[in-house]
C-alpha positions as CSV (number, residue, x, y, z in Angstrom):
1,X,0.0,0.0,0.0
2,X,3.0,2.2,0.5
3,X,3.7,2.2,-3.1
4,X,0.1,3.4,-3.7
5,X,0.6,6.3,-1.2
6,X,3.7,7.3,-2.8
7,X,1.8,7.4,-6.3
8,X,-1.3,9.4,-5.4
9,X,1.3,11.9,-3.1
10,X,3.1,12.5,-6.6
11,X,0.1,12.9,-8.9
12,X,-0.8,15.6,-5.9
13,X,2.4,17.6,-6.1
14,X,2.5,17.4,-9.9
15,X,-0.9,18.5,-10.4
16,X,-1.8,20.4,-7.6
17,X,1.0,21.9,-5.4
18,X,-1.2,25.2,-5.7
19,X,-3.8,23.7,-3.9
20,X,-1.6,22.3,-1.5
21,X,0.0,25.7,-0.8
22,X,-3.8,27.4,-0.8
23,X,-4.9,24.5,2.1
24,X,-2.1,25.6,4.4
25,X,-2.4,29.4,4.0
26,X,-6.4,29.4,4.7
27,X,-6.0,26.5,7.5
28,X,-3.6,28.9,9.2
29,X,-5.0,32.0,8.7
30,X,-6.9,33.4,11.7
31,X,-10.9,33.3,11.4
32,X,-12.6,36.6,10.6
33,X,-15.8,35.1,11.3
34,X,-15.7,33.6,8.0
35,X,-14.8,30.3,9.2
36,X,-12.1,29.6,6.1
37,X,-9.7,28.0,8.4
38,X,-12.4,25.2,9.2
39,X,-13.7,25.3,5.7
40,X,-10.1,24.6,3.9
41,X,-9.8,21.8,6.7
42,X,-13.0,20.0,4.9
43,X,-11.9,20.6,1.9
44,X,-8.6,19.3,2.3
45,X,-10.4,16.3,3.0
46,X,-12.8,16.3,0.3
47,X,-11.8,18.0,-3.0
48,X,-8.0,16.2,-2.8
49,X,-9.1,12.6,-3.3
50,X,-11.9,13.5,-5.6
51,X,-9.1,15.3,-7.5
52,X,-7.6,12.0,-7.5
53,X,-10.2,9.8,-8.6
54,X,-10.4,12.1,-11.8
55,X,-6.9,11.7,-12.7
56,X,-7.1,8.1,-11.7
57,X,-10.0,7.6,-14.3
58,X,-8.8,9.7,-17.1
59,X,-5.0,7.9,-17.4
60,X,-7.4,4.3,-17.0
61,X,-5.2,3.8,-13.7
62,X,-7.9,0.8,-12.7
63,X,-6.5,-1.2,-15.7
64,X,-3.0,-0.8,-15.2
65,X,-3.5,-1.2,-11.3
66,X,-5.5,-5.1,-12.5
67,X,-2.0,-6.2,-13.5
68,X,0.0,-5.0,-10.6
69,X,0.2,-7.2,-7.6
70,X,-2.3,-5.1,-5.6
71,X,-5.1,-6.6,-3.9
72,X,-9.0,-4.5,-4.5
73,X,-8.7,-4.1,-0.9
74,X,-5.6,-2.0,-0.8
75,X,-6.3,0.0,-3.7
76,X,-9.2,1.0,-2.1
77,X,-7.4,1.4,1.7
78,X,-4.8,3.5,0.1
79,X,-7.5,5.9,-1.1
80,X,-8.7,6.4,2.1
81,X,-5.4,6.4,3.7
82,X,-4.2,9.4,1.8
83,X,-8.0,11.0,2.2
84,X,-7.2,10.7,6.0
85,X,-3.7,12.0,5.8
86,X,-4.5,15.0,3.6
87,X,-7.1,15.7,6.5
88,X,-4.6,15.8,9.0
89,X,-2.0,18.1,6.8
90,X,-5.3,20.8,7.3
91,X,-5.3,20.0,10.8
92,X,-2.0,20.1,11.4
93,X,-1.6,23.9,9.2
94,X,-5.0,24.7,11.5
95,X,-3.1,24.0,14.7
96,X,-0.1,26.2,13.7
97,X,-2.2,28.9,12.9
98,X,-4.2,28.8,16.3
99,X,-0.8,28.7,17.7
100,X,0.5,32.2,16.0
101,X,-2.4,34.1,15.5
102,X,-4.5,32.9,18.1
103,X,-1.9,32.5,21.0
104,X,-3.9,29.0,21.8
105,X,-6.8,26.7,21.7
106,X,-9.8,28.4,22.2
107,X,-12.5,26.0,23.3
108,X,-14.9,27.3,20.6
109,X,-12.4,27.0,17.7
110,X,-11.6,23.0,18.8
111,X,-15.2,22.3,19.3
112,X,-15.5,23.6,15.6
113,X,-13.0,21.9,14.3
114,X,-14.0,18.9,15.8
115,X,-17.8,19.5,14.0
116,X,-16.4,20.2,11.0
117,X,-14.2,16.5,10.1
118,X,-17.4,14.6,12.3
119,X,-19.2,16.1,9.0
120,X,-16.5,15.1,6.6
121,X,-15.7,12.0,8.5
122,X,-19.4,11.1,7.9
123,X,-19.2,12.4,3.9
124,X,-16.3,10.3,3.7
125,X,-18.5,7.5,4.4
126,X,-20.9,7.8,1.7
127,X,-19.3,9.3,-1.1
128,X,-15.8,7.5,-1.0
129,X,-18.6,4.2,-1.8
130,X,-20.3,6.4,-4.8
131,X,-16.8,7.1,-6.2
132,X,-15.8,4.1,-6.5
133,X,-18.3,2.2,-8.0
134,X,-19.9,5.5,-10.7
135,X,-16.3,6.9,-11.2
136,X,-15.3,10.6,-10.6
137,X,-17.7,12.2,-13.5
138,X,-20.5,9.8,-13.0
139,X,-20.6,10.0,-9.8
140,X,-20.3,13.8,-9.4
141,X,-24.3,14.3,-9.4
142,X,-25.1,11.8,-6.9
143,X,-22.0,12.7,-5.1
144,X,-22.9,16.5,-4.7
145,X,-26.5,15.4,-3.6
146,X,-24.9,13.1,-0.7
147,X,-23.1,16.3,0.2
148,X,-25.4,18.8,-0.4
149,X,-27.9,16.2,1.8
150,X,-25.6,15.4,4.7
151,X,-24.9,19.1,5.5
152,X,-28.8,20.2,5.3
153,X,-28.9,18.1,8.1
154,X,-26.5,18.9,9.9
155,X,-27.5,23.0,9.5
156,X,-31.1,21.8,10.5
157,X,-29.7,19.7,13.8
158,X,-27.4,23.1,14.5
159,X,-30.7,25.2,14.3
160,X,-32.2,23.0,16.7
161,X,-29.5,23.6,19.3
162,X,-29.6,27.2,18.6
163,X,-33.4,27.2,19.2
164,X,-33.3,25.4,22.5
165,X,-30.3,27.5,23.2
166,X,-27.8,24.4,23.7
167,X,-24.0,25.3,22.8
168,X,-22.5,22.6,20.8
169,X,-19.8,21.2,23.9
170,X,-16.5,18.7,23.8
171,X,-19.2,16.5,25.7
172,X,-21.1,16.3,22.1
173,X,-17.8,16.8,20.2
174,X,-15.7,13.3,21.0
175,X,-18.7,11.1,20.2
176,X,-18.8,12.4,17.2
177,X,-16.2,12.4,15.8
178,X,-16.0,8.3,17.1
179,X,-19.1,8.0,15.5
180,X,-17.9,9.9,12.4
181,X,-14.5,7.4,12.4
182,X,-16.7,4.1,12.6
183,X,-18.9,5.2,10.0
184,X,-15.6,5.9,7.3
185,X,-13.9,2.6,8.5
186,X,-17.1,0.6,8.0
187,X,-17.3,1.8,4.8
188,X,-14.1,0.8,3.6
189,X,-15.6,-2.5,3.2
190,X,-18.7,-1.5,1.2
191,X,-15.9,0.7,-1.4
192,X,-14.5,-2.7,-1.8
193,X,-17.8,-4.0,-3.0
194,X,-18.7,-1.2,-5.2
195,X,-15.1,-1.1,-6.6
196,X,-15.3,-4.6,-7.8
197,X,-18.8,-3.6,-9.4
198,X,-17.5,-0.3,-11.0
199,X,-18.7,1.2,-14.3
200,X,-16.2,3.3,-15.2
């Protein structure tokens, strides 16, 4: 699986060191009420291995990976890997900006934080499945509606709390982002399935 790693991480920094350099200079910047620095975190998480799938599909990587002693399982493994480790890259370039513009961890920024990779954690979990069974264009519909879906419901749950006047709290934080972590491990088995079904 290394070997995979070491592939996508090359197609990243051949085709996209600009957005590498753009996650870490929005993750670190301070928030102006804007929330960027929690926004590039997701999408760290989100638009890199989506950006990967597409040039996976278009140089027929899935053909060439058939005759290469890989097994479905760590092709698909990798994938998430690398999702996971783009994440914490964000994280990591959120951190250091808390520590030099922030002079700290304030509770309210972690407790964000922590909200905003349960969500992806939990799109993870349903669109890593979609992408690899309809593909990177196929699947960028269904994908968006999963997304689009996911997040309406989690605007409508923060409304809620706002209404009954209940601040989101570490005590609501850590379960979910163990929730969030079960749900994209379990579906590492279910991309397995839908990989060995694709239509792409």
């Amino acid at each position: 699986m290394k070997a995979l790693l070491y592939k996508d991480l090359l197609v990243l920094w051949k085709q996209m060191k600009f957005v590498v350099f753009m996650v870490a200079i929005f993750c670190m910047m301070p928030d102006t009420g804007l929330s960027l620095n929690t926004f590039f975190v997701a999408y760290a998480g989100m638009i890199v291995p989506i950006t990967l799938f597409a040039y996976d599909e278009r140089a027929k990587w899935d053909s060439l990976a058939a005759m290469m002693p890989f097994s479905t399982r760590d092709i698909v493994l990798s994938r998430y890997v690398f999702s996971w480790l783009a994440t914490a890259y964000a994280v990591l370039c959120y951190f250091i900006g808390q520590l030099f513009f922030e002079s700290g961890f304030p509770g309210e920024a972690l407790i964000t934080l922590g909200l905003t990779l349960t969500l992806l954690l939990v799109v993870q979990a349903f669109y890593f499945p979609i992408l690899f069974r309809l593909g990177a264009e196929k699947g960028r519909l269904v994908m968006m509606l999963v997304i689009i879906g996911i997040m309406v419901v989690a605007f409508l749950g923060a409304a809620v709390l706002d209404k009954l006047a209940v601040a989101p709290s570490p005590s609501v934080t850590l379960p979910g982002l163990v929730i969030g972590a079960v749900l994209s491990l379990a579906s590492v088995k279910v991309s397995v399935k839908q990989y060995e079904q694709r239509v792409w």
